[in-house]
C-alpha positions in Angstrom: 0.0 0.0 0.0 1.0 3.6 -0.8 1.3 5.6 2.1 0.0 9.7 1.1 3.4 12.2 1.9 2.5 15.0 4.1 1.6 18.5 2.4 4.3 20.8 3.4 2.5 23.9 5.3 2.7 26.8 3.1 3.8 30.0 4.9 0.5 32.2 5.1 2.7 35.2 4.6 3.2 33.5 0.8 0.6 32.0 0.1 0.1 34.2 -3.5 -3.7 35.4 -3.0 -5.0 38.7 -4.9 -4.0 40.3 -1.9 -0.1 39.7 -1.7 0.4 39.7 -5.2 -1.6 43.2 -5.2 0.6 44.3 -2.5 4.0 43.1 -4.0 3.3 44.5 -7.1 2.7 47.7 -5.7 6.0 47.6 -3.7 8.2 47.1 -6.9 6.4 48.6 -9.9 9.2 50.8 -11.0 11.3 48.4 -10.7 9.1 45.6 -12.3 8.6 48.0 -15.0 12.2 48.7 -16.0 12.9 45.8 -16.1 10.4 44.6 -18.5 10.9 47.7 -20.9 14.9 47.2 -20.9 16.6 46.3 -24.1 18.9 43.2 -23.9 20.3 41.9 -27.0 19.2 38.6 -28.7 22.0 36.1 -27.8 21.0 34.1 -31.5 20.8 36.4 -34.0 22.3 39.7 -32.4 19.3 41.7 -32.5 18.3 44.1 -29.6 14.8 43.1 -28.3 12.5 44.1 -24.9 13.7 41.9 -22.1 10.0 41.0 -22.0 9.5 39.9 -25.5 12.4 37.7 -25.7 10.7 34.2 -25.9 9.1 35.5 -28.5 11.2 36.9 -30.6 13.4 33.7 -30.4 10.3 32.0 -31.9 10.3 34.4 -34.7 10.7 33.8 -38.2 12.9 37.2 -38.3 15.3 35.6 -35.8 15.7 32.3 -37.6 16.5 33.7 -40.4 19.1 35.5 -39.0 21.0 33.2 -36.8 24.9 33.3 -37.1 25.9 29.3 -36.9 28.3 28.3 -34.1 30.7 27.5 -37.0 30.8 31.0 -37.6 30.7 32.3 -34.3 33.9 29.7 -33.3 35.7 30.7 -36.1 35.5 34.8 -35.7 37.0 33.7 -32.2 39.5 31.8 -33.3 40.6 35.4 -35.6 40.4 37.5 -33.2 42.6 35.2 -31.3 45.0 34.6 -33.7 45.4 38.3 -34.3 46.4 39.3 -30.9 48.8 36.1 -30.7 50.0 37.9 -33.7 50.0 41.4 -32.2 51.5 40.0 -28.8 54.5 38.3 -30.7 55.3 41.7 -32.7 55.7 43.6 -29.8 
């Protein structure tokens, strides 16, 4: 026979009624705010998007289309490398 686990208590101070989440919200709504209309820029296809439309821009046809290939990405590195080996050795 299965014995049922125990239910963990929830903490009445979190327990994420209407009345919290109204109350948190209304704490940090700058901050909430900013950070939702910041730009960040897409780590796939280089493209500067809101930090809250990010999953869907990734989604995006626009952002498939312009996706730079880890081939491409390994071998800009290994340029830019190379170059300041190059630079280092010079001097």
């Amino acid at each position: 026979m299965d014995i049922p686990k125990e239910k963990k208590k929830k903490d009445p101070k979190y327990n994420n009624s209407s009345e919290y989440n109204k109350a948190y919200y209304a704490k940090r709504r700058e901050e909430i705010l900013t950070t939702l209309k910041t730009k960040c820029i897409c780590e796939l296809c280089g493209r500067k998007v809101n930090y809250q439309n990010m999953n869907q821009h990734k989604t995006t046809q626009l952002c498939s289309n312009n996706r730079k290939s880890i081939i491409t990405e390994l071998s800009e590195q290994v340029e830019k490398l190379s170059q300041e080996i190059k630079e280092l050795k010079s001097n």
